[in-house]
C-alpha positions as CSV (number, residue, x, y, z in Angstrom):
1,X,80.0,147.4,107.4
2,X,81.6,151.5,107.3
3,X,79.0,154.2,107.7
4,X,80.7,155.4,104.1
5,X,78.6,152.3,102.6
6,X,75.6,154.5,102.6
7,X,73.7,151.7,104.6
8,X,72.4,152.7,108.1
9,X,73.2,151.0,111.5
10,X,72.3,148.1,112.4
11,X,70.7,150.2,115.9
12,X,68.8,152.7,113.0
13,X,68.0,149.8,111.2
14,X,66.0,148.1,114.1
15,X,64.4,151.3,115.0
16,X,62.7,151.8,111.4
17,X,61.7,148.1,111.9
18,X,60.1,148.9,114.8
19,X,58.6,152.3,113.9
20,X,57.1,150.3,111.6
21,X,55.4,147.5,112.8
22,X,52.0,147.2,112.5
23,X,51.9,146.5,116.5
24,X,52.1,148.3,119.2
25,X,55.2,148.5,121.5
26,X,56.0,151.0,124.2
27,X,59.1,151.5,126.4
28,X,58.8,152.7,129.9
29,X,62.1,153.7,131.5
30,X,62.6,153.9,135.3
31,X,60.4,156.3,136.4
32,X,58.1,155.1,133.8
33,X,58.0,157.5,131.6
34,X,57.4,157.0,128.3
35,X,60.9,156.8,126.8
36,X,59.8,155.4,123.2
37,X,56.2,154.7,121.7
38,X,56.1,153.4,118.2
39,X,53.4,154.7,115.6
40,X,51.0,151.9,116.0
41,X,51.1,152.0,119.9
42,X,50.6,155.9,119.7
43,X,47.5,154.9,116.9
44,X,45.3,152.4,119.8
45,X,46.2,154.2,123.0
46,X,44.4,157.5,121.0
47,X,47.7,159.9,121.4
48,X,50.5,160.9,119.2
49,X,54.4,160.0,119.4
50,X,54.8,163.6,120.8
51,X,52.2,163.6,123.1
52,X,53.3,160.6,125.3
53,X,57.4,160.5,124.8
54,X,58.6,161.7,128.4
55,X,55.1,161.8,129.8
56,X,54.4,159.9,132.7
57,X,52.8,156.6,131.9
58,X,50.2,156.5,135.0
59,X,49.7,160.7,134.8
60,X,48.5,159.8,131.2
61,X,46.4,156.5,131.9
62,X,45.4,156.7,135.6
63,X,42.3,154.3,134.9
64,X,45.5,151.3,134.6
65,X,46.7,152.5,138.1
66,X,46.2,149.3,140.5
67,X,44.8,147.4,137.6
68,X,46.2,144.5,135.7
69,X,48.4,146.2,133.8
70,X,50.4,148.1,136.4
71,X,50.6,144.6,138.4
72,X,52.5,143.2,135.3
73,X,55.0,145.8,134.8
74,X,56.0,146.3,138.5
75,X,56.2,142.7,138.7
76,X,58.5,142.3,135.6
77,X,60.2,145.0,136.7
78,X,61.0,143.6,140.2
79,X,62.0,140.1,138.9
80,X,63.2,141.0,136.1
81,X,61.1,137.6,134.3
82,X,58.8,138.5,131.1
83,X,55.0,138.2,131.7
84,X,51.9,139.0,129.8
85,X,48.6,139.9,131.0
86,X,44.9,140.2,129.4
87,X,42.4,142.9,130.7
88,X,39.7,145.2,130.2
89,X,40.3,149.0,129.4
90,X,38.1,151.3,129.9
91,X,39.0,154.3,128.6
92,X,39.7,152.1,124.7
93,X,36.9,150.3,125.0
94,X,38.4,146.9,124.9
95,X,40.5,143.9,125.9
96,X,44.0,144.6,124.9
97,X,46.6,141.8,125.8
98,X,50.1,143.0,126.9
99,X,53.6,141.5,127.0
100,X,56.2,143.0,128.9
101,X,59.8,141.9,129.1
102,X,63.0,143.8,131.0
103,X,65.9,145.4,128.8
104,X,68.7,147.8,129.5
105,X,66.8,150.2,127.3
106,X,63.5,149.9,130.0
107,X,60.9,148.3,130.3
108,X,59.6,147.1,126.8
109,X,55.7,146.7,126.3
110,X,54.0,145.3,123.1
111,X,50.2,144.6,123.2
112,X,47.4,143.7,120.9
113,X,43.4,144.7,121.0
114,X,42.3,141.2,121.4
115,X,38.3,142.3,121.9
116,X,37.2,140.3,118.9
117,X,38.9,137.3,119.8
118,X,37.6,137.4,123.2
119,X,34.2,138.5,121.9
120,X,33.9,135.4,119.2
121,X,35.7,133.7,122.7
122,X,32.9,134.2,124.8
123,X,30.3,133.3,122.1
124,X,32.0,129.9,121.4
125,X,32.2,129.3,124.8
126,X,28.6,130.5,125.7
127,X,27.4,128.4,123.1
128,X,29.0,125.3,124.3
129,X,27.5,126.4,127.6
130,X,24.5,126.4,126.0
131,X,25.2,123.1,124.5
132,X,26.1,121.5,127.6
133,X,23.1,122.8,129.6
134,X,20.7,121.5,127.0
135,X,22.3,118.3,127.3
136,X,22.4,118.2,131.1
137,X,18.3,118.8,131.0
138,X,17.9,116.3,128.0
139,X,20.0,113.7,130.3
140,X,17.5,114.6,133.2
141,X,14.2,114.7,131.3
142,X,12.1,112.0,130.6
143,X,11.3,110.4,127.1
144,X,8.4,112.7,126.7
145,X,10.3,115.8,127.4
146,X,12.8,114.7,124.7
147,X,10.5,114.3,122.4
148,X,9.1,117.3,123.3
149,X,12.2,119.4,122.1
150,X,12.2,117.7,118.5
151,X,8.7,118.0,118.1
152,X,9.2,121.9,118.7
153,X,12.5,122.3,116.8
154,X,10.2,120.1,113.7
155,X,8.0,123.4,114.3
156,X,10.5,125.7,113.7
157,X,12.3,123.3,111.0
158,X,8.9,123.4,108.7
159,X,8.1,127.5,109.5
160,X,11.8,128.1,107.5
161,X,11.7,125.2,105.1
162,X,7.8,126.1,103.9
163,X,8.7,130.1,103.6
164,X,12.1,129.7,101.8
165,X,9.9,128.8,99.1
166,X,7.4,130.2,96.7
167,X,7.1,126.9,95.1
168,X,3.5,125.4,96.5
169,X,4.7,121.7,94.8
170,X,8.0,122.1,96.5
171,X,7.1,123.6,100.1
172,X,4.6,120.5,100.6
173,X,7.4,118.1,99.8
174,X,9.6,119.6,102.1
175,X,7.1,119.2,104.9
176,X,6.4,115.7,104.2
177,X,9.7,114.9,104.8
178,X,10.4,116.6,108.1
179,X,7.7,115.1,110.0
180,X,8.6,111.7,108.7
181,X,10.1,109.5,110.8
182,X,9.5,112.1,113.6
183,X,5.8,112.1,113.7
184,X,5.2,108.8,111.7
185,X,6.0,105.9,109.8
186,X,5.1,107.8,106.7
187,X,3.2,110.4,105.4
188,X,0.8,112.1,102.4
189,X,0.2,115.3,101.9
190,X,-2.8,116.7,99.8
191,X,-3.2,119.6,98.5
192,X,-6.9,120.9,96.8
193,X,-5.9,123.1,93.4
194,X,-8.0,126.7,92.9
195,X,-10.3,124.2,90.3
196,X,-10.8,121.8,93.0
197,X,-8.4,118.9,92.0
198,X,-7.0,117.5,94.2
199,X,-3.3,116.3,94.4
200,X,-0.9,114.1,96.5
201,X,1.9,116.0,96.1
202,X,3.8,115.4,99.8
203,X,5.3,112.0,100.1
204,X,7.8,110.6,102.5
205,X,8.5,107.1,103.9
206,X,10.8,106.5,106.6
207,X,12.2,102.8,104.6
208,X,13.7,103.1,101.8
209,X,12.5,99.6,100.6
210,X,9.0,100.6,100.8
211,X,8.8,104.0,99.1
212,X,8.3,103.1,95.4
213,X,4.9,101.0,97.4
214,X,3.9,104.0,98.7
215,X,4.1,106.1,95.2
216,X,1.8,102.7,94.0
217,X,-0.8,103.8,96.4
218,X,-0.9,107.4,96.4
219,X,-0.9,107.6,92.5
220,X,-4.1,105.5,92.9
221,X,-5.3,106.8,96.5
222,X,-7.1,110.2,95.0
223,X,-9.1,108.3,92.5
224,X,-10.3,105.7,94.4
225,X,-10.8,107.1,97.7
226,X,-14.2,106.4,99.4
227,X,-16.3,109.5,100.9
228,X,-15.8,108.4,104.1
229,X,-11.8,108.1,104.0
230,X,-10.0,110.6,106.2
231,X,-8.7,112.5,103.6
232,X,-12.3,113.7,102.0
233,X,-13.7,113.9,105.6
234,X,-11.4,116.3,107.3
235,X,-11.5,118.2,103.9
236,X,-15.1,118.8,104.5
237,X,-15.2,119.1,107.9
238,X,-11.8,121.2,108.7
239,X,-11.3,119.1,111.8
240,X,-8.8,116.4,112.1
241,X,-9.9,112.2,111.9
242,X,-7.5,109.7,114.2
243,X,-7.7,106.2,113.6
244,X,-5.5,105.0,116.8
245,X,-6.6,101.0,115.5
246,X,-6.8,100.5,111.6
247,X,-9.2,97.7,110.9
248,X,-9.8,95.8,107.7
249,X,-13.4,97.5,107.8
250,X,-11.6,100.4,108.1
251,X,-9.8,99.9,105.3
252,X,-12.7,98.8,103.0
253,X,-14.7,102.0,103.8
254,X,-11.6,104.2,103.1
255,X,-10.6,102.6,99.7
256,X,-13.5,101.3,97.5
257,X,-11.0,99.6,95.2
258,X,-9.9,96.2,95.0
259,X,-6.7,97.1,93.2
260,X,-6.1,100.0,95.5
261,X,-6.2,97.3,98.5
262,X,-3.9,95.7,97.2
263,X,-0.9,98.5,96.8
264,X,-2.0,99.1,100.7
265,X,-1.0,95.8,101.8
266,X,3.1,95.9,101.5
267,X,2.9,99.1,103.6
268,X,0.8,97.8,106.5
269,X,-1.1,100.9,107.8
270,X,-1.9,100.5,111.4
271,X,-3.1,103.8,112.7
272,X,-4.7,106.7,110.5
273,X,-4.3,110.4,111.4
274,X,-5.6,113.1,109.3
275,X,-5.4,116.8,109.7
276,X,-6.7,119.6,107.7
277,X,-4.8,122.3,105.7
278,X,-6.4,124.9,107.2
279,X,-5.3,128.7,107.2
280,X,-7.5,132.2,106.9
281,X,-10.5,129.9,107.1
282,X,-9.8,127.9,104.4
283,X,-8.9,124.6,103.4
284,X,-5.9,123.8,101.2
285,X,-5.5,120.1,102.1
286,X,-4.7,117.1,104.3
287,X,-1.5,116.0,106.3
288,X,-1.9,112.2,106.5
289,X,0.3,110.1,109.0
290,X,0.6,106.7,109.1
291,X,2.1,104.0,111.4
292,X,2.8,100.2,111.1
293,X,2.5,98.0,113.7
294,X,5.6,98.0,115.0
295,X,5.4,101.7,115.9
296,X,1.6,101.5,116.5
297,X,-1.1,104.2,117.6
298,X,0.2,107.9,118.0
299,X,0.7,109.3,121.0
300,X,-1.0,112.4,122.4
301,X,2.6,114.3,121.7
302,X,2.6,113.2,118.3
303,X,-0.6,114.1,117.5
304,X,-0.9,118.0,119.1
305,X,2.2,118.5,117.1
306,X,1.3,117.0,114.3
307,X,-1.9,119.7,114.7
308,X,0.0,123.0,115.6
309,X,2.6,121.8,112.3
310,X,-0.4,121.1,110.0
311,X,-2.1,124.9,110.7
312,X,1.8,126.4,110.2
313,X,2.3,124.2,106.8
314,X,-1.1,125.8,105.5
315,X,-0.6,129.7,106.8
316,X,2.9,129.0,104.7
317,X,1.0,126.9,101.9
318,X,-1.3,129.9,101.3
319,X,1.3,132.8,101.8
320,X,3.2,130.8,98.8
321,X,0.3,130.6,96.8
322,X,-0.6,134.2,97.6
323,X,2.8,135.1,96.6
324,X,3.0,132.8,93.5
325,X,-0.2,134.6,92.2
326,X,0.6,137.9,93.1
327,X,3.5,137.2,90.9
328,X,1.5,136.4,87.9
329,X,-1.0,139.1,88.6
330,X,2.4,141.0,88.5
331,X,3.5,139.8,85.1
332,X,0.0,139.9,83.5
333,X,0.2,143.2,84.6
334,X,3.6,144.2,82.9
335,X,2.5,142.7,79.8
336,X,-1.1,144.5,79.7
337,X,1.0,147.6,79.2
338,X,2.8,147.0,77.0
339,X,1.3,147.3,73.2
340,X,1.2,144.8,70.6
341,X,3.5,145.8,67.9
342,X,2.0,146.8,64.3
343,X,3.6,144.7,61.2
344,X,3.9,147.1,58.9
345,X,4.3,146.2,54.9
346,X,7.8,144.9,54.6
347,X,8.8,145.2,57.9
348,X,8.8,142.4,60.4
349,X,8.8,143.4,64.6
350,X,9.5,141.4,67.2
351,X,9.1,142.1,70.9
352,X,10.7,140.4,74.3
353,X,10.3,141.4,77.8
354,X,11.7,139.3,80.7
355,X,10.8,140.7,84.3
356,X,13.6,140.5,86.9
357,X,14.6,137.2,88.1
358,X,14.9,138.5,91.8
359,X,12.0,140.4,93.6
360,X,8.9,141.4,91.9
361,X,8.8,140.8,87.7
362,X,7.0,144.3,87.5
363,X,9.0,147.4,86.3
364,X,9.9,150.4,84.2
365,X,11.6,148.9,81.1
366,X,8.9,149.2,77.8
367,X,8.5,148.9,74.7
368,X,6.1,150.3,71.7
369,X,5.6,150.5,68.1
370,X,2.8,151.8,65.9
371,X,1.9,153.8,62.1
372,X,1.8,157.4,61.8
373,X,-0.8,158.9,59.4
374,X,1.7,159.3,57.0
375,X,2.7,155.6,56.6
376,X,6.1,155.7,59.0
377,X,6.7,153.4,61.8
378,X,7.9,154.6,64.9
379,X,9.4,152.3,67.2
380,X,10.2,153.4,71.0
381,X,11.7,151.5,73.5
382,X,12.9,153.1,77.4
383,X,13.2,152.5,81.1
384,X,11.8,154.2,84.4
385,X,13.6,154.4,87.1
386,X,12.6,152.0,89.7
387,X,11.6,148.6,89.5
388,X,7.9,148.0,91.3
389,X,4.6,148.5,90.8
390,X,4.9,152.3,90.9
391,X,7.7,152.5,88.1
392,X,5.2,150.4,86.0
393,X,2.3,152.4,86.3
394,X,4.5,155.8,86.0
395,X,6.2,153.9,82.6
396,X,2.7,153.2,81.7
397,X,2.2,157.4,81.7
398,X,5.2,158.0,80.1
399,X,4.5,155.4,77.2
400,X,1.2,157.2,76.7
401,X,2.5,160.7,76.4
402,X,5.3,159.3,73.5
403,X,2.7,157.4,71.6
404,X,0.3,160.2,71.6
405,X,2.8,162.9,70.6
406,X,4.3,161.2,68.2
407,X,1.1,160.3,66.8
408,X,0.0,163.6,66.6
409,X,2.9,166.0,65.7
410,X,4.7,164.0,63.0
411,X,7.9,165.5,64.8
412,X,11.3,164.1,64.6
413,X,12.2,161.9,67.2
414,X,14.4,164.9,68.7
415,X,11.1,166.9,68.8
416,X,8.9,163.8,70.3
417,X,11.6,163.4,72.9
418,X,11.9,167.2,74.2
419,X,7.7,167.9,74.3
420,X,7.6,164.5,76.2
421,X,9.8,166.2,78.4
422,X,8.2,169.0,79.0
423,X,4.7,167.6,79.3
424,X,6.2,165.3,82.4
425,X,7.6,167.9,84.0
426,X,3.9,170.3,83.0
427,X,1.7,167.1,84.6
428,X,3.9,166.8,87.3
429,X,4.4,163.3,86.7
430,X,7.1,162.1,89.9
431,X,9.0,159.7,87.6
432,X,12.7,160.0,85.6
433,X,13.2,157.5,82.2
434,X,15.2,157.2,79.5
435,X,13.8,156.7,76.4
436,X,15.0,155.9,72.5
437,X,12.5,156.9,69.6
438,X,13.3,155.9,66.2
439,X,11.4,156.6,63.2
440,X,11.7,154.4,59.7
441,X,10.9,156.7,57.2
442,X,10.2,156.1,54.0
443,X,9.4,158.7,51.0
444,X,7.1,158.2,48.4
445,X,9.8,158.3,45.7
446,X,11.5,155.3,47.9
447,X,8.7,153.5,48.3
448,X,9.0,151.8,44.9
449,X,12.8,151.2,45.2
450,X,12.4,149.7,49.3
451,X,14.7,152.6,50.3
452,X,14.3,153.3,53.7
453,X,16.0,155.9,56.9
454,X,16.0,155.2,60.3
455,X,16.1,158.4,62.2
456,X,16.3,158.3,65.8
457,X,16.7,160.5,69.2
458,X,17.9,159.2,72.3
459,X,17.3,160.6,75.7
460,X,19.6,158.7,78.0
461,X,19.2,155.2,76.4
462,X,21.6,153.0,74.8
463,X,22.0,153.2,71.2
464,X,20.8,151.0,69.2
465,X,22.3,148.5,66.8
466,X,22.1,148.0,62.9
467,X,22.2,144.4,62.0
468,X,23.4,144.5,58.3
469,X,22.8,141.1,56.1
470,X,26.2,139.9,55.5
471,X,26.8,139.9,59.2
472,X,28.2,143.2,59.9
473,X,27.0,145.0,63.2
474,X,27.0,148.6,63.5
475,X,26.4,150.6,66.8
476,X,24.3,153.5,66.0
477,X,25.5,156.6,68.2
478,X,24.4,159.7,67.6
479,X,24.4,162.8,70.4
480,X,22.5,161.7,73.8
481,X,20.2,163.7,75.4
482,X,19.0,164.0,79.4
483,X,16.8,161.5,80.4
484,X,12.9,162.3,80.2
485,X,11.5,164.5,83.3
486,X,13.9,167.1,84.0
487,X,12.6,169.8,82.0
488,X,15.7,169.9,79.6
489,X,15.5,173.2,77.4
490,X,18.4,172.4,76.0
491,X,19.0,170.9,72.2
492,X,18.3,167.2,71.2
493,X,19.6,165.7,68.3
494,X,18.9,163.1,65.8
495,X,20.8,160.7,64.2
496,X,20.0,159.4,60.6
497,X,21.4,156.1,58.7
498,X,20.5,154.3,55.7
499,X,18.1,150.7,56.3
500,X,19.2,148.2,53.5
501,X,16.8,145.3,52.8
502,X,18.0,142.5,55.3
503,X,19.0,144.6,57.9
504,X,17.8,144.2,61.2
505,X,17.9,147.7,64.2
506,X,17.9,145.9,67.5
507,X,16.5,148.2,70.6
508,X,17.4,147.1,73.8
509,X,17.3,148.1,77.7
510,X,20.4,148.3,79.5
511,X,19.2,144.6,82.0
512,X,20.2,143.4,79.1
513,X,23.8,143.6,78.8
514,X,24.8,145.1,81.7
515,X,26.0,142.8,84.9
516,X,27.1,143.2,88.2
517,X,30.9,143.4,87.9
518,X,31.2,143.5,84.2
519,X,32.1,146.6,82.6
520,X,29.5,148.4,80.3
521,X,31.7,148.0,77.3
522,X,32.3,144.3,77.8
523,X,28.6,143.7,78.2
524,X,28.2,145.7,74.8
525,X,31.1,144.2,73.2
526,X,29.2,141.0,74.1
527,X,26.1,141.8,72.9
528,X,27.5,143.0,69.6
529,X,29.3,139.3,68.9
530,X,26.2,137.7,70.0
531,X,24.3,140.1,67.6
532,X,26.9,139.3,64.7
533,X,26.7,135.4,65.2
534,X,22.8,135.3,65.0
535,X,23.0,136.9,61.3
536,X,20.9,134.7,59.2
537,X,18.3,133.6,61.8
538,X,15.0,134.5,61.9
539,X,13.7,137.8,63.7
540,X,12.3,135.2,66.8
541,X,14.8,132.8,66.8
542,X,17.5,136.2,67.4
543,X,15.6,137.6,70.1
544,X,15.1,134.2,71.6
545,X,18.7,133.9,71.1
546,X,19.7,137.0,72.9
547,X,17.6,136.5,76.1
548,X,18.7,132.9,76.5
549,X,22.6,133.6,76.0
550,X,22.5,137.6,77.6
551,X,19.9,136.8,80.6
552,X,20.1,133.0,80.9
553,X,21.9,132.8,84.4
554,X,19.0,135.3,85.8
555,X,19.0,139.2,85.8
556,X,18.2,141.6,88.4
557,X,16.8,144.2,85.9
558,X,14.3,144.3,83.6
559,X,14.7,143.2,79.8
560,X,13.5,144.5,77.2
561,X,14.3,144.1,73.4
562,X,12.4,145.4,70.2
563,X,14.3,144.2,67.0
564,X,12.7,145.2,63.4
565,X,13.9,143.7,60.1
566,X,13.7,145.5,56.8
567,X,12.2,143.6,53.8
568,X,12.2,143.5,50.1
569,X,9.3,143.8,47.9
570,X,9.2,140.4,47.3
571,X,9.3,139.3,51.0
572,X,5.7,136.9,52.2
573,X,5.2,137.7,55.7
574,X,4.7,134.1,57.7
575,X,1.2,132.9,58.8
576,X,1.1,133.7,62.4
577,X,0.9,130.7,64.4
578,X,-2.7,129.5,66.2
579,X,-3.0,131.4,69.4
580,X,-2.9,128.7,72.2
581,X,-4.7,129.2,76.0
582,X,-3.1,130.9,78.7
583,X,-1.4,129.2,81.3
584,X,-2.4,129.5,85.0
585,X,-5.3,128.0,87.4
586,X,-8.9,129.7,86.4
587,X,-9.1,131.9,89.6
588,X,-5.5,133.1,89.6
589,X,-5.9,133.7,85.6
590,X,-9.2,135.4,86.4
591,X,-7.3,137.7,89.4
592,X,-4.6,138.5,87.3
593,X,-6.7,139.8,84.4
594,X,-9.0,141.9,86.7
595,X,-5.9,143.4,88.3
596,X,-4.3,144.4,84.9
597,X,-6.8,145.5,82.9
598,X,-7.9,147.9,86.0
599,X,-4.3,149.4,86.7
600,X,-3.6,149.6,82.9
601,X,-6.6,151.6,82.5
602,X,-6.6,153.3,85.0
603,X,-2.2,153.8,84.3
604,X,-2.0,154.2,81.0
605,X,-5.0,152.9,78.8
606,X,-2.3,150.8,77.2
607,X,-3.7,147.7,75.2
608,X,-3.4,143.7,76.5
609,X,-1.2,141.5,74.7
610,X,-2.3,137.7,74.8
């Protein structure tokens, strides 16, 4: 092809390819000097194109004189056969790799940093080191020492399976079945409940034929065990009971039943070991093992394991139950700040909050909604930064100073929001929130025709959205303010719209439509087709609705929602159903309500909702 076609050389052609590769290559002419260095040679050796062209290569790099790298390129040189080498530099900190071949042009280097590769080299093959000494000492060691090595990698199996869990129900089963058919035939595991019940909640059975048996006999073992059966003994005592040689008198003074007997016979207990739960000075239960005869008494091995796993299982038992009731003390907490909604005449409130699925269920995010002395409703809903037990107590400040300002001034909710402001940043209060206050208002010339406004004045928070009755779903945006707690002098404004009879204004925190890697708009947009589909259900059943379809895969923010429904004259509020119990054990019921109603007195003075 003519140089008139416009299309370069071939020769210019292969330079560009080579000034572009992403690896490096060097030629060395013969006095080796650099006669050529591409970009990405230039890039790793730490040096420009125009600081190493014509230099020499050894005055440049004297650290490679008499090293592997000069050895290859002499040696090419001289025999004019390609090589490659793989050493360590010093001065790049690394293993490079470097393939040299002869050309008319010089001598023609490319090389690669290969110091992962050899790093993730040298890992593999120290791990199969590894692996092959352990299996030269397990080949050398007797029985016992095997043994030995699974008994202590059982230890370390139950420390991660029994803390990966908060779970009590769920660690115990996991420990049941990792020291069956290790450290027995089979195995119960006991636990005592706060109240004192006691449960078999571990079970595990090395045969498969034989496990629905063992169900039979531990649904029925807690009722009809004797005093003087392992499992109430070690209990009291908090010191183990071995059985090497079970007996049938055994047997008749552990279970007083008949029936019970019986379900013992298919499994065919031969020896009896029981060790306490015991952790902090206190026991949480029993690890039972059992053999048959064919595996007989337990050995000493067996059983100091079997000891130093029990005391691990019930340091982990307790931390879960420590953690499992610190999270309710957590969400009793939450929920003894926030206020009960009023019902004003005509209009319905509903109220949701869901804590974080991840971490501790204890945050900023609030809600609140009370009767001014002149017959309006104001409903707030906002968000502290943070999301721990200091955001909630700081939200449980902020909450205050709204509801008491707004209480007391009559203000607009523009007004409420800037002397909140300034009475955070007056107090000194160490906290940042958003925060939306709305206001249905209501004349007294409107009062006999249902008309109603809802005026509202955000500071930072989402706007809210007007649910109208034929389905319709309007997002309410009127100017935003700064968030609460920066002293903002500037102007806040209100927005105003019309409430018709049937309409429904949702408030919302942001946990509840916004996701990780989901724009904000699509979350909205989501929210506002949810919103539009739930027209015609009850206020609940929507707010049920929007937690379950908006938060149902688990949230990492807090949720809160505060929806309120306008009604016509004519409208019968529902009887409120019969207020049920609480859930939770006594003492973990009694711990969380202690802990709440102190720090939300102490916080805030907010009011507990049941």
């Amino acid at each position: 092809m003519s140089r008139d076609s416009g299309v370069p050389p071939p020769s210019d052609l292969l330079l560009q390819a080579v000034d572009g590769m992403d690896r490096p290559l060097l030629v060395l002419d013969d006095d080796w000097r650099f006669a050529y260095v591409n970009a990405a040679g230039a890039a790793v050796l730490g040096r420009t194109v125009e600081g190493l062209v014509g230099r020499d290569v050894w005055a440049q790099f004297p650290e490679a004189v008499g090293g592997p790298f000069e050895q290859l390129y002499r040696w090419v040189r001289a025999t004019g056969t390609s090589g490659s080498t793989e050493a360590w530099f010093a001065p790049l900190g690394g293993w490079f790799r470097a393939d040299a071949f002869l050309t008319e042009a010089g001598l023609v280097v490319t090389f690669d940093d290969v110091t992962e590769r050899r790093r993730v080299e040298g890992e593999r093959a120290a791990a199969i080191a590894a692996r092959e000494e352990a299996a030269r000492v397990a080949a050398d060691a007797a029985a016992s020492a095997e043994r030995a090595g699974r008994h202590l990698m059982l230890l370390g199996d139950i420390n991660l399976a029994m803390t990966s869990t908060v779970d009590v129900d769920e660690a115990v089963d996991r420990f049941a079945h990792l020291v069956v058919p290790l450290l027995a035939d089979w195995c119960l595991v006991s636990v005592v409940d706060p109240d004192g019940t006691r449960r078999d909640v571990g079970r595990a059975h090395r045969d498969p034929a034989l496990v629905e048996a063992m169900h039979r006999y531990a649904d029925a073992r807690v009722r009809t065990n004797e005093r003087s059966a392992p499992v109430p003994t070690a209990l009291r005592s908090g010191r183990p009971v071995v059985i090497q040689e079970l007996l049938p008198h055994h047997v008749d003074e552990m279970v007083g039943d008949r029936a019970t007997r019986a379900l013992l016979e298919p499994l065919r207990p031969a020896a009896v070991a029981t060790f306490p739960l015991l952790a902090r000075g206190e026991v949480f239960g029993a690890l039972t093992l059992v053999n048959g005869p064919d595996r007989g008494a337990h050995t000493e091995a067996e059983l100091r394991t079997a000891e130093i796993a029990s005391r691990r299982a019930a340091l982990a038992l307790d931390n879960a139950r420590l953690a499992a009731a610190g999270q309710q003390v957590a969400e009793r907490l939450q929920h003894s700040l926030l206020s009960p909604p009023v019902q004003p005449e005509r209009l319905e409130l509903a109220v949701r909050y869901r804590g974080a699925t991840r971490g501790v269920s204890i945050g900023g995010d609030w809600y609140d909604a009370f009767q001014q002395p002149d017959g309006d409703t104001v409903v707030v809903i906002g968000d502290v930064m943070g999301h721990d037990i200091e955001a909630a107590a700081a939200m449980g400040q902020v909450k205050t100073l709204v509801r008491a300002i707004a209480f007391d001034r009559l203000e607009e909710p523009a007004g409420v929001l800037r002397r909140v402001d300034h009475a955070l940043v007056g107090l000194a209060v160490p906290t940042m929130a958003t925060a939306l206050v709305c206001r249905i208002e209501q004349a007294p010339a409107d009062r006999s025709t249902g008309r109603r406004r809802l005026r509202w004045s955000s500071a930072g928070h989402p706007d809210p959205m007007l649910l109208h009755p034929d389905g319709t779903v309007s997002d309410l945006s009127a100017p935003v303010g700064p968030p609460l707690g920066i002293g903002w002098r500037g102007p806040r404004a209100d927005g105003v719209v019309p409430v018709p009879d049937g309409g429904t204004v949702l408030l919302f925190t942001d946990g509840l439509f916004e996701r990780r890697g989901v724009l904000l708009d699509e979350g909205r947009d989501q929210l506002r087709r949810l919103v539009a589909a739930s027209a015609g259900e009850s206020l609940d059943a929507l707010c049920d609705r929007l937690l379950a379809e908006m938060t149902g895969g688990g949230v990492e923010d807090d949720v809160a929602v505060l929806a309120v429904r306008a009604h016509p004259p004519t409208w019968e509020r529902p009887r409120p159903p019969a207020k049920g119990g609480e859930d939770g054990p006594p003492q973990v019921r009694a711990a969380a309500s202690r802990t709440a109603a102190a720090i939300a007195s102490t916080a805030c003075g907010a009011q507990r909702i049941e």
